[in-house]
N, C-alpha and C positions, 0 to 999 in steps of 0.2 A: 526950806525943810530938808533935813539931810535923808538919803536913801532909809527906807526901813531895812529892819533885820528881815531876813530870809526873804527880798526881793526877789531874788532870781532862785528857779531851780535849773540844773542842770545835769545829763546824762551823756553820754556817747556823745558831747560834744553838741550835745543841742541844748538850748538855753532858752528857757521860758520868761520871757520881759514882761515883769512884774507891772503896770502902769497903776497909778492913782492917780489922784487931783494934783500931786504935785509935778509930774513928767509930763503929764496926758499930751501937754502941747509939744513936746519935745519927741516923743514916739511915732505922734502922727508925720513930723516933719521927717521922720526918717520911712516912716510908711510910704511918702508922696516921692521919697526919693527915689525907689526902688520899685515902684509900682508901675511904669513901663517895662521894665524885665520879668518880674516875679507878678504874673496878672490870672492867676489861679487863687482864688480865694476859699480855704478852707474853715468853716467856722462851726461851732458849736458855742451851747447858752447853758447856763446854768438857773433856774429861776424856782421858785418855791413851792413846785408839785400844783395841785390841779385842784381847786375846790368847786369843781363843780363838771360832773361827767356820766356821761349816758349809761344805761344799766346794760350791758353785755351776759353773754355768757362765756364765763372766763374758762371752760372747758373747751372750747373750737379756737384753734387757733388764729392768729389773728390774721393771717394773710388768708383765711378760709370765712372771714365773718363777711356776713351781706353790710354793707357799708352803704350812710347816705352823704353823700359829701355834703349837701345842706348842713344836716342836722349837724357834720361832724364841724363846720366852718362855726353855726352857734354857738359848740360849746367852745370852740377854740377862743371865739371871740369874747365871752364871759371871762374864762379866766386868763387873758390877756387885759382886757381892761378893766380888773378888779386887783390884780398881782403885778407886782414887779421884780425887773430884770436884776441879777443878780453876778451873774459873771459873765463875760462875752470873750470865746476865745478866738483868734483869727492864725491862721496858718498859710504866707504869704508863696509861692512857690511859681517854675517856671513850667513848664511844658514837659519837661522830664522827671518833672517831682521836686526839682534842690532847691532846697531851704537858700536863703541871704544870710551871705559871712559877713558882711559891710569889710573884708579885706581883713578879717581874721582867722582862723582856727575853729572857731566854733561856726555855727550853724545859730540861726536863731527864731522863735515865735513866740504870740504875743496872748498875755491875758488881761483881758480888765477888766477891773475891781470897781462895782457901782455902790454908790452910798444910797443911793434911792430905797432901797428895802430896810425895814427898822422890825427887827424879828420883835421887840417886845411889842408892838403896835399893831403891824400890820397883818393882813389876811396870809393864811399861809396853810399848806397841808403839814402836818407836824411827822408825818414819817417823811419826807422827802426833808424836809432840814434839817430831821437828825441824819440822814445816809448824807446830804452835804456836808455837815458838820464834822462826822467821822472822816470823807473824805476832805479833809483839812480847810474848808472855808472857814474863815474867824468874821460870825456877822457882826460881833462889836466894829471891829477894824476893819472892813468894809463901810460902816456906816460913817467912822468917824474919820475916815482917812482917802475912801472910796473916788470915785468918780460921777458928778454929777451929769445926770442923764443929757442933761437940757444944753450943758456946756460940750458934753461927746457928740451931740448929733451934729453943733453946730462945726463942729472939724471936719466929724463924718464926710459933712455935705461938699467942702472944700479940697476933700483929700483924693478925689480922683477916685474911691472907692464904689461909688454907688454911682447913678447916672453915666455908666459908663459902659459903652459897646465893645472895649477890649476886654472889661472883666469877665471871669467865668466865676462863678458861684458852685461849691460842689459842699452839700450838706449830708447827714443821712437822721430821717423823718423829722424833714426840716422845717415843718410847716410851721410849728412852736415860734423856731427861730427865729424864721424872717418876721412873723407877727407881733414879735417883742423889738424887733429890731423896727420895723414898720413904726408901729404905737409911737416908739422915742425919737423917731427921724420927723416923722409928720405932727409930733405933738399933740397927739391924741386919741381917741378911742379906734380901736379898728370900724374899718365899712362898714356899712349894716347888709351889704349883698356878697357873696361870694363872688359874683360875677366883679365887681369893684375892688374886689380884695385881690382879683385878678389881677385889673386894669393897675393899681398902683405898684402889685408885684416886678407886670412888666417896666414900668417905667424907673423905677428905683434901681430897680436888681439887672433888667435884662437876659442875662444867661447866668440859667441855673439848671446845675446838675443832683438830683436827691436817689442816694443810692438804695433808699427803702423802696422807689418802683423799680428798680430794677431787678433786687436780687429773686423776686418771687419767680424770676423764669430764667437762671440761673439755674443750673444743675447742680444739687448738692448745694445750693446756699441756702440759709435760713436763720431766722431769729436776731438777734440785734445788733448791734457794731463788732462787742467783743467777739461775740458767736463765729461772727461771717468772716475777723479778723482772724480768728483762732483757723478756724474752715481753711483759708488761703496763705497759712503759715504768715502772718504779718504780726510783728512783733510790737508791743506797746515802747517805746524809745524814751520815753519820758512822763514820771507825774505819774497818775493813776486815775480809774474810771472817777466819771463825776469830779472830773477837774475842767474847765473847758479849754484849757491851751491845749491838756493831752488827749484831749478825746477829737479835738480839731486838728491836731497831725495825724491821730490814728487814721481818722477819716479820709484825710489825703492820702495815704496811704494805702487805704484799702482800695479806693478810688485807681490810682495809680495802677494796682495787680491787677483790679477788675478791667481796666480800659486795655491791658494788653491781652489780658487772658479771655473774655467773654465777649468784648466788642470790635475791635480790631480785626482781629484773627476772624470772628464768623462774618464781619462786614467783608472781608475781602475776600472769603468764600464764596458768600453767596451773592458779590455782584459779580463774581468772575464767571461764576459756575449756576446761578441763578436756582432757585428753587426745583426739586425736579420732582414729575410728575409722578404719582404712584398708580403703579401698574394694576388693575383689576387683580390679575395673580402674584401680585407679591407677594412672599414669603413671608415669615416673622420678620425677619433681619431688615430684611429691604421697609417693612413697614415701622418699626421701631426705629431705624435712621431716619426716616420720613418725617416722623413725630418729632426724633431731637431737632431735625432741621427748621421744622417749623418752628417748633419752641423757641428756636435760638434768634429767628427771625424777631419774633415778639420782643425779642429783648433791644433790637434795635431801632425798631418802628416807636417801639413806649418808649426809648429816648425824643426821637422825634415827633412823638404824640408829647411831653414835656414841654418840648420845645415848643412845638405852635401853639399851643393852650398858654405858655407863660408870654410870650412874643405877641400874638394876636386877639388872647381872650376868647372869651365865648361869645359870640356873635347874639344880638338882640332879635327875637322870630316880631317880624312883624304882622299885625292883626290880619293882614290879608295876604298872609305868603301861601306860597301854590305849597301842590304835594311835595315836589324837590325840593325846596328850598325846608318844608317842615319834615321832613328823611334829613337834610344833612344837618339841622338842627340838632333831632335826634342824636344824631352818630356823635357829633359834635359833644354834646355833652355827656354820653356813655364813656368818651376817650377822657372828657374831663374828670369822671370817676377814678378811673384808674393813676392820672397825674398826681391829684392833690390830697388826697387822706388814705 
């Protein structure tokens, strides 16, 4: 089958690698070539909106809403195994941010095209396919030309991408993601536990970095990828929102400013210089720094509170645990709040 028309998009020398069923095998082997250098995995999903969701009040913002990750992991889990995946974008990158030239001029990342969704059949939220649709998904030409699920896991699984402790995983409000990606790698429905939803997290993905806990204790960050892009001067480079190759650089991207500017820089403050105590008589100034300090602190611990809750899960309270062990239970799963929804 010869290349389709408007394979590739391309910007400021970055180039979106168009994959279907006819390349798929041929991308991945250039994926596995380059995947000990470039081991930063940037991704975003496109999938057909959400038919089935808790009633909110859409006045209080959403980093302000009382949240149950329970309840939020059933409904994730509904419409994860009733809907399917639709675009999966991946953004391959080194330790500094650079994209792979494969020894060109350009720069390159990847989108691919699933056939598995059949808009005139299947379950779907009908304003989220028209905002896909707009933003230039063709669901004929995904279905008839697409990439089948069943034959992308089984590369998946071989390409060094997942099961792997050099990867790092950097999403934002990736929970969606990994879920749809989970579903198609394992062959079927998500866990029926959160806690299990955990356990195959860790072992599939490993390290994963989601920039929706972070920015809530960021100063002056808020609201959703564009928002937070716009917020930190980061420029969209290619494609447009609700595409997932370019929403999967963006993310790198954002990711990239945020680990120089809010992580880095206050981790090496405050081990150097350590939290400092506030005086009974502090003044406004001295108590207002106090506050940013600590705040800033939060933002490196909830990387680390990520980390142990995806790496070690949530630990099982057994019928006859003492008071300690049911306190760190407790703590344990407040921290898991804050990680996963």
């Amino acid at each position: 089958m010869n290349k389709l028309k408007g394979d590739e998009q391309s910007n400021n020398n970055v180039i979106v690698r168009q994959v279907w069923a006819y390349n798929l095998e041929n991308e991945f082997l250039l994926i596995r070539g380059i995947l000990h250098e470039f081991h930063f995995i940037s991704m975003d999903t496109e999938f057909p909106g959400v038919i089935y969701e808790s009633k909110e009040d859409s006045t209080v913002p959403y980093h302000l809403r009382r949240r149950d990750p329970l309840n939020d992991y059933n409904y994730l889990k509904a419409n994860v195994d009733n809907l399917k995946l639709i675009q999966l974008g991946l953004t391959l990158s080194d330790s500094e941010g650079n994209l792979p030239d494969f020894g060109t001029k350009n720069k390159y990342i990847w989108e691919f095209n699933f056939s598995d969704f059949d808009i005139e059949n299947d379950p779907h939220n009908q304003d989220s396919t028209d905002m896909l649709s707009h933003g230039g998904i063709d669901f004929k030409r995904n279905f008839y030309y697409g990439v089948n699920s069943l034959r992308f896991s089984e590369l998946m699984i071989r390409s060094g991408l997942v099961f792997n402790n050099s990867v790092i995983w950097v999403t934002f409000h990736g929970a969606y993601d990994f879920g749809y990606l989970m579903k198609i790698l394992m062959r079927r429905n998500l866990p029926n536990t959160l806690e299990r939803f955990l356990f195959h997290l860790k072992v599939i993905f490993r390290n994963i970095y989601d920039l929706k806990h972070v920015v809530h204790h960021c100063k002056d960050l808020y609201g959703g990828l564009n928002k937070i892009a716009n917020t930190l001067d980061v420029n969209r480079v290619v494609g447009k929102s609700h595409q997932a190759g370019s929403d999967s650089l963006l993310t790198l991207h954002v990711f990239m400013k945020m680990k120089v500017i809010f992580i880095f820089q206050d981790m090496s403050e405050i081990v150097n210089n350590g939290v400092q105590t506030l005086e009974a008589n502090a003044d406004d100034a001295q108590q207002a720094a106090h506050k940013e300090q600590r705040k800033r602190m939060k933002v490196i611990f909830r990387f680390q509170d990520m980390s142990e809750i995806v790496n070690n899960g949530v630990q099982t309270l057994e019928a006859n645990a003492d008071d300690a062990q049911q306190a760190a239970h407790k703590e344990q799963r407040k921290r898991m709040k804050k990680v996963c929804f």
